[in-house]
N, C-alpha and C positions, 0 to 999 in steps of 0.2 A: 507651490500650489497645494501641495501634500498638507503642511501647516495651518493654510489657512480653512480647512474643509473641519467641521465636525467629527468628533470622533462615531457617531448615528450615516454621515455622509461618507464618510471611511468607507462604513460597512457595506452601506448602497452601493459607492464603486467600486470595493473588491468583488460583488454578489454580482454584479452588472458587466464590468470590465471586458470577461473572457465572450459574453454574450455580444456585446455591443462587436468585439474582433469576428466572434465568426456572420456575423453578418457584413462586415465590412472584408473580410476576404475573398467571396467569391467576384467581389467589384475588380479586384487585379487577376484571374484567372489567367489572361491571355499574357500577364508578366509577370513570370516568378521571383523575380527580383524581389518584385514590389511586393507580391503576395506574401514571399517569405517575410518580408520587413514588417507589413504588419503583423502578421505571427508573432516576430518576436517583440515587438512592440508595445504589443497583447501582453505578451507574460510577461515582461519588463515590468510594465505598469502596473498587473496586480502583483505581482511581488514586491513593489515598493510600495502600496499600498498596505499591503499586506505588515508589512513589517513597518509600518507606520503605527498600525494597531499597537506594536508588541508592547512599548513603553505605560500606554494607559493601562491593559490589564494587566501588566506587573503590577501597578501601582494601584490596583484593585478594583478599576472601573471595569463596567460590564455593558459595554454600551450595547442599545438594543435599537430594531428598525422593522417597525410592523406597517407588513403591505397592506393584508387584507383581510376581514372578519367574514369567516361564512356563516357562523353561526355565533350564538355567548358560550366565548368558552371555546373555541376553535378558531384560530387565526393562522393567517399564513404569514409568521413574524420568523425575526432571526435577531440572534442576543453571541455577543463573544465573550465565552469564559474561558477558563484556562487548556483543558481539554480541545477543546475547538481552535485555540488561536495555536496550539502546536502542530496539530494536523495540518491548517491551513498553511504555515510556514513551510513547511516540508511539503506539498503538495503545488505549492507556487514557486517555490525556490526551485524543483527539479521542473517544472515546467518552462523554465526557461533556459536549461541545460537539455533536457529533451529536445526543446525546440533547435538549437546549435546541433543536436546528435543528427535529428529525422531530415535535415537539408542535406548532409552529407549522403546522409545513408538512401533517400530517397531520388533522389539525383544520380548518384555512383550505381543502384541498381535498376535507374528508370522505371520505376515502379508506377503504375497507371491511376488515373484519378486523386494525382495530389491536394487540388483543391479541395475535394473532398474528403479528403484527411486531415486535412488542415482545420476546417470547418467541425468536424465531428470531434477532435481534439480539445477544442474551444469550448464545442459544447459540455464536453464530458468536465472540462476544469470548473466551467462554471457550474456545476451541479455539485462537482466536490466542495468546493465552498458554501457552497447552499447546505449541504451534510455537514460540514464543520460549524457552520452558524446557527442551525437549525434550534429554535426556542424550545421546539416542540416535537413530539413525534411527528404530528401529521407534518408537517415544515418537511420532516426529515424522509418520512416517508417518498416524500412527491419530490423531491432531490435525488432521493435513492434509486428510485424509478427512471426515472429522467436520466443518470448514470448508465443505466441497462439499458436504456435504448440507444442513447448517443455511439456508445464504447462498438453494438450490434452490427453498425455497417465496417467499422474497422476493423473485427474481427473476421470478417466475411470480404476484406479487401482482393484478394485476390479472385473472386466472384468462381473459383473453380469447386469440383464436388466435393473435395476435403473441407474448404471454406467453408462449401454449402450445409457440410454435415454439423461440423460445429458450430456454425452459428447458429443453429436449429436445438443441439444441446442446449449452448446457451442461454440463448431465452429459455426453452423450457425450465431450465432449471432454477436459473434465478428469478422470470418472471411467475413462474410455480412454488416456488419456497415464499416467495412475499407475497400470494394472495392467498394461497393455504394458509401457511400457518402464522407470517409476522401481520399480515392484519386481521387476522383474527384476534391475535395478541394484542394489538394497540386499541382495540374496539372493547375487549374485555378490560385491561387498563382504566379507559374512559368509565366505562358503567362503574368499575370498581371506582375508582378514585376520583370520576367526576373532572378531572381533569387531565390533561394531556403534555402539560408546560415542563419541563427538565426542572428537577425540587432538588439541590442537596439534602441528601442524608434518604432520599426515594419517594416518588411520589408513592407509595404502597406501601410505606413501613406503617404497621399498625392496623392496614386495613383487611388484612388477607392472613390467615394460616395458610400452614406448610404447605398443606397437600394441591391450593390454590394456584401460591408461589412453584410451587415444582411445576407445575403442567404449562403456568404461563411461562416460569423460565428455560424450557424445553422447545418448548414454540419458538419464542426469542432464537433460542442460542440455533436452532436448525433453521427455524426461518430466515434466518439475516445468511443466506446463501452466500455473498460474497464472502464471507471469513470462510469458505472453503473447509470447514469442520466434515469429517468422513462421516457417514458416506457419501455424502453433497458437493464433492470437491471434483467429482468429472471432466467439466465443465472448464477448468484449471488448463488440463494438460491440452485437450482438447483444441483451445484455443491458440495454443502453442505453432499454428500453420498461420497466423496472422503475421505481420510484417515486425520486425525487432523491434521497433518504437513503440508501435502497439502493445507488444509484450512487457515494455518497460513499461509503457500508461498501466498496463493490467493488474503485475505485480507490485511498482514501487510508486506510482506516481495518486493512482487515485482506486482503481476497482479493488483489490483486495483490501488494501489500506483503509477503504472506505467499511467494509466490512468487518474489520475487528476493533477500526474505532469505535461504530455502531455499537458494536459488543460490552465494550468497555463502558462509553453513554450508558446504556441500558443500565450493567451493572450497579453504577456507580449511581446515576439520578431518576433512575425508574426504579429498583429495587432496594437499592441502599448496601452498601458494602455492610453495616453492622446488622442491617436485618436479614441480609442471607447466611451470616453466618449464624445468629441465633436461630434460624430455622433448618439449621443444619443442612444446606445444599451444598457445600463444597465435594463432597466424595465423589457423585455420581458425575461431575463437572470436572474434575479431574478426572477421571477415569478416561472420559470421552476426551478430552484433551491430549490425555497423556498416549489414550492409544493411535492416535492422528499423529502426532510428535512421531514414533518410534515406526509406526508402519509404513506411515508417509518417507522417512531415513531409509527405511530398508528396498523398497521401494525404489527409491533414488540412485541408490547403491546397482541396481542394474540395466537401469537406463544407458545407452551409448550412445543417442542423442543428445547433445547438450542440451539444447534446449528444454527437452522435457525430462531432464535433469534436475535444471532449475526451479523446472514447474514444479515437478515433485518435492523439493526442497523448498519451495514457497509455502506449500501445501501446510509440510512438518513448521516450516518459522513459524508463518501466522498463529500456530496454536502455542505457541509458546505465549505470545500473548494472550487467549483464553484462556492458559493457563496459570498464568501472573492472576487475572481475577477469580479464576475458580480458589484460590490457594485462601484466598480474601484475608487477605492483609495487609495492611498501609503501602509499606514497602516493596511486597509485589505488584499492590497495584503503581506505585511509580514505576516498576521495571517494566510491567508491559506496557505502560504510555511512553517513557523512552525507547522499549523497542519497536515500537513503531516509529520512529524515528530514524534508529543503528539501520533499521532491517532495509527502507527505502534507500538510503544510500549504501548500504553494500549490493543488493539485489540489481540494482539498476545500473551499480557500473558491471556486473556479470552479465549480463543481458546485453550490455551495451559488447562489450569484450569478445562477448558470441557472435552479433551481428559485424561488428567488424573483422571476424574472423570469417565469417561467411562474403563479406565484400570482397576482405582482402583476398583470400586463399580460395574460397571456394570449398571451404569444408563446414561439415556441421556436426560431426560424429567424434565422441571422443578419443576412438578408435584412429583416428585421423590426425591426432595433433601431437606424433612426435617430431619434437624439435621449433614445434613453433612458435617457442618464444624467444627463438636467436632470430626469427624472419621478423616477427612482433615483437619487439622487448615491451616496449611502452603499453601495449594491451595487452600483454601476458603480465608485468608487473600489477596495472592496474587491476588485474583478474585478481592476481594473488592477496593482493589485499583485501578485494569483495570476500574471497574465499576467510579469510582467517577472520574477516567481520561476520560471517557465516556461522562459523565455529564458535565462535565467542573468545578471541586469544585479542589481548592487548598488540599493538597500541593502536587497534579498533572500538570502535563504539558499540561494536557487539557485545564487548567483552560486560559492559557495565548495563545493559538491561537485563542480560542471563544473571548477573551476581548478584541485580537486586531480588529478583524472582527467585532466584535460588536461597538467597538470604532469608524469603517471605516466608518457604515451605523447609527450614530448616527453624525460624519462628517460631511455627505453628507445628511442628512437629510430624506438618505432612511428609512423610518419607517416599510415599510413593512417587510424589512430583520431585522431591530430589533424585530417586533412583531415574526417572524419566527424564530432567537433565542431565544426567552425568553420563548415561547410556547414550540419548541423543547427539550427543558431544562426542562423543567417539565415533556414531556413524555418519557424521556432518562430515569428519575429518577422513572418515572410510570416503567418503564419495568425491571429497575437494582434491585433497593432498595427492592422489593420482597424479588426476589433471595438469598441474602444477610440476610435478615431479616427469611425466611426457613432455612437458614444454619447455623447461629446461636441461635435463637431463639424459634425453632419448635422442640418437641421431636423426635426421630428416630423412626418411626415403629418398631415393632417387628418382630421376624420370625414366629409369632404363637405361641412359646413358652412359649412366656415371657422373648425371649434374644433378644436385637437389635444386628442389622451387626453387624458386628466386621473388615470390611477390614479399614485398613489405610490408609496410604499416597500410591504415586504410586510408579516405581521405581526411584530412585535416580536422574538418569539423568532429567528425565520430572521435578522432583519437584525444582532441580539445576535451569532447566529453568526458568521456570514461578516466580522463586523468583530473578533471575535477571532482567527478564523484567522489574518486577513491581517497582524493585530498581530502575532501570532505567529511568522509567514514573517521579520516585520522580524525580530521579534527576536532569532530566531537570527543572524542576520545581524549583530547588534552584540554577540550573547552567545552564541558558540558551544562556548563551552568542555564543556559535558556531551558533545553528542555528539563533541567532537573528542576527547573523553579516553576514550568509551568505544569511540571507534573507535581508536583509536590502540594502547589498551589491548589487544583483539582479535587484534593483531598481534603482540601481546607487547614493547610498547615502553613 
C-alpha cells in the first residue's frame, strides 16, 4: 500500500497518522488490549511511513503538501527535506519502542487515566512531525504550540501538587518564551524578508545587518524554550514528577528534540550558516552555549535523584547541539544534526533504565543503587551503554556527533567550544561512571536480615525497550551512514 501512495500522500499520512490513532483510541478505553493495539499500530504505521519517505529524499526529492492559504504568502504547507526527514525518523522509530516501554511500565505501576496518555501521546507525535515537515515558520510555529499543549496533561499526569506546580512552570515558560520573543521573531522575519518559507543559504541573508541579525537571533535562540538553553531550562527538571514515558517523550522522543531541531532550521534556512558567520555572531552563541554545557554538568554532578540527573544532563547535551551551530561550520553543523540523533537514543534508554529501576526495586536515588545491576544485569548493561553514548566514548553514537563538533571548532579555531567539550566530557563521566560503578561494583544492602533484595528485572516489555535503544545507540555507531547523509545532505553537499 506504502508503494502505491504518492510521495505528496506519504506526507499527508505521516502528518495525519498519529492524529487519526488518537482519535480512534479513546473508542477501546473499556479494553486495554485493544486500546494498546491501536497505540502501537499508530506508530507502526507512521514509522513505516515515515521511512518510506527516506529513499525519495536521498535521492533528492522534496516532496511538499499544502493544506491551507490564509493569506499570499502564508500557508499552512509542509515540504521534507533533509533536516526534517531525520528528526522524523528518530522521532517515529522511538515512538514505537516507547509505545512497547509505556504498557509495561504503565500497567506494572497501575498508573491512572491511560487512555488519556495514550491519546495525548498521539497527539504530541503528530505535532512533532508537523515540526519536521514544517515549510515554513508559521507551519512550524502552530505544530510547535500544539506540542506544548498536548505534552501539558502528561506532564501533570499524576494530577497531585507537585504535578500541579510543574505543569504551571511549564507552560509558562514555554508558552511565554513563544509569544514574547519567538513570534515576535517570525513577524519581524516576515516584514524583513516578505516571506516565511525555510530558503537554503537563509531567508535573511542580504537583507538585514548585524545589529538586526543579533536581536532577531537572540529572540530565536531564547525564545524556542524547548532547546532548554539557561536560563530557560526550568521547566526541564521540573517536569521530571511526570511518569518515565513521559520523561522519555520529553527528552528523547519529541519536546526537547523538537527544540534544538527548531534551532538548527532557524540557523541553517532563516539565517544562513554563511551569513551569520560573515556577520560575526558565533561568539556570543557560544558563549551561551558553552556555559549551559558546563553548568548544566556540574549541576548534574549533584543531583541524587536520577531522574533529575538526567534532566540536568539533557539540559548540558542539548546545547551541545546549539553549539555545533553557533561554531558555524559545515562539519559542525553535521555533528549537531547527528546528535540529535546519538542523544535520542542514548537518553531514552537512561530514562527508560530509571523507570524500570523504579518498577522493579522501588528506588529512584542514586544513593540507592548499590549492587543493582547483579539484581538488573540487562537494565544496568543497557544504562551503561546510554551512559558512555552520554559521554561520547565509542562504540556509541555519541562518540561521532561530539567529534564532528568538536572537529568544527578546532576548524575554525574556536577554542573556547573545544575547551567546553573536552571539559564537558569529563564531568559527563563525573556524573555517569558512578552510577555504573555502584551497580556493578558495590555490594547490595541487606534487609536487616542478613538477605539482600531479591527483585529482578522489570516486566518484559520495559526490559524489550531499553535493550533496543541501547542496541540502537550501538548501531549508529557502526552504521551511520542515514543520518550522516541526511545531515550532510542539509548542508547541500
Amino acid at each position: 500500500m506504502m508503494a502505491s501512495l504518492s510521495t505528496e500522500g506519504l506526507v499527508a499520512a505521516a502528518v495525519l497518522t498519529p492524529f487519526v490513532g488518537a482519535l480512534l483510541i479513546p473508542l477501546f478505553r473499556s479494553s486495554p488490549n485493544l486500546r494498546e493495539t491501536v497505540t502501537l499500530v499508530t506508530a507502526g504505521t507512521l514509522c513505516l511511513v515515515t521511512f518510506s519517505l527516506l529513499g525519495p529524499v536521498l535521492d533528492g526529492a522534496r516532496p511538499e503538501l499544502q493544506i491551507l492559504r490564509i493569506v499570499p504568502g502564508l500557508d499552512l504547507a509542509f515540504k521534507v527535506e533533509p533536516l526534517g526527514m531525520l528528526f522524523a525518523l528518530v522521532a517515529a522509530s522511538l515512538w514505537v519502542v516507547n509505545s512497547i516501554y509505556s504498557i509495561g511500565y504503565m500497567r506494572a505501576n497501575d498508573e491512572p487515566r491511560q487512555t488519556t496518555f495514550y491519546v495525548c501521546f498521539a497527539i504530541a507525535l503528530g505535532s512533532t512531525i508537523g515540526i519536521a515537515f514544517a515549510r515554513n515558520l508559521f507551519t512550524l510555529f502552530l505544530c510547535y504550540e500544539a506540542l506544548t499543549l498536548s505534552t501539558y496533561p502528561l506532564v501533570t499526569h499524576k494530577r497531585n501538587e507537585e504535578a500541579v506546580r510543574a505543569g504551571r512552570l511549564y507552560l509558562l515558560l514555554l508558552i511565554g518564551t513563544s509569544l514574547l520573543l519567538l513570534l515576535p521573531a517570525i513577524i519581524a522575519t516576515w516584514a524583513i524578508a516578505g516571506t516565511l518559507d525555510f530558503t537554503p543559504g537563509g531567508i535573511l541573508a542580504g537583507k538585514a545587518g548585524a545589529p538586526v541579525i543579533a536581536v532577531l537571533l537572540v529572540l530565536y535562540v531564547f525564545g524556542i524554550g524547548k532547546a532548554a538553553v539557561m536560563p530557560l531550562h526550568f521547566w526541564l527538571p521540573a517536569a521530571m514528577v511526570a511518569p518515565t514515558p513521559v520523561s522519555a517523550l520529553l527528552h528523547a522522543v519529541a519536546v526537547v528534540k523538537a527544540g534544538v531541531f527548531t534551532v538548527v532550521k532557524v540557523a541553517v534556512f532563516v539565517f544562513g550558516v554563511d551569513n551569520l558567520a560573515a556577520l560575526g555572531q558565533s561568539a556570543w552563541l557560544t558563549a551561551v552555549a558553552g556555559t549551559t554545557v558546563i553548568v548544566a554538568s556540574i549541576v548534574a554532578l549533584r543531583q541524587d535523584n536520577l531522574k533529575r540527573r538526567l534532566a540536568y544532563s539533557t539540559v548540558s547535551q542539548l546545547s551541545y547541539v546549539v553549539l555545533g551551530v553557533a561554531i558555524l561550520a559545515p562539519i559542525s553543523l553535521t555533528g549537531a544534526a547527528m546528535h540529535i540523533a546519538a542523544h535520542a537514543f542514548s537518553k531514552i534508554t537512561l530514562f527508560f533504565a530509571a523507570g524500570s529501576i523504579y518498577t522493579a526495586a522501588h528506588l529512584s536515588e542514586v544513593s540507592q543503587l548499590d549492587g543493582i545491576g547483579r539484581r538488573m544485569p540487562w537494565t544496568m548493561a543497557a544504562f551503561t551503554i546510554g551512559a558512555l553514548g552520554m559521554i561520547g566514548i565509542p562504540p556509541t553514537a555519541g562518540f561521532l556527533g561530539k567529534w564532528f563538533i568538536l572537529t568544527g571548532a578546532m576548524q575554525t579555531a574556536n577554542w573556547l567550544a573545544v575547551s567546553v567539550i573536552v571539559a564537558s566530557t569529563l564531568l559527563n563521566a563525573g556524573y555517569f561512571l558512578p552510577i555504573v560503578f555502584r551497580a556493578f561494583f558495590r555490594e547490595s544492602p541487606d534487609d536487616g536480615h542478613g538477605h539482600g533484595p531479591k527483585s529482578g528485572e522489570a516486566p518484559w516489555p520495559m526490559v524489550l525497550a531499553l535493550t533496543a535503544t541501547a542496541a540502537g545507540s550501538m548501531f549508529l555507531f557502526f552504521f551511520p551512514g542515514i543520518p550522516y547523509a541526511l545531515a550532510t545532505l542539509m548542508m547541500g553537499r
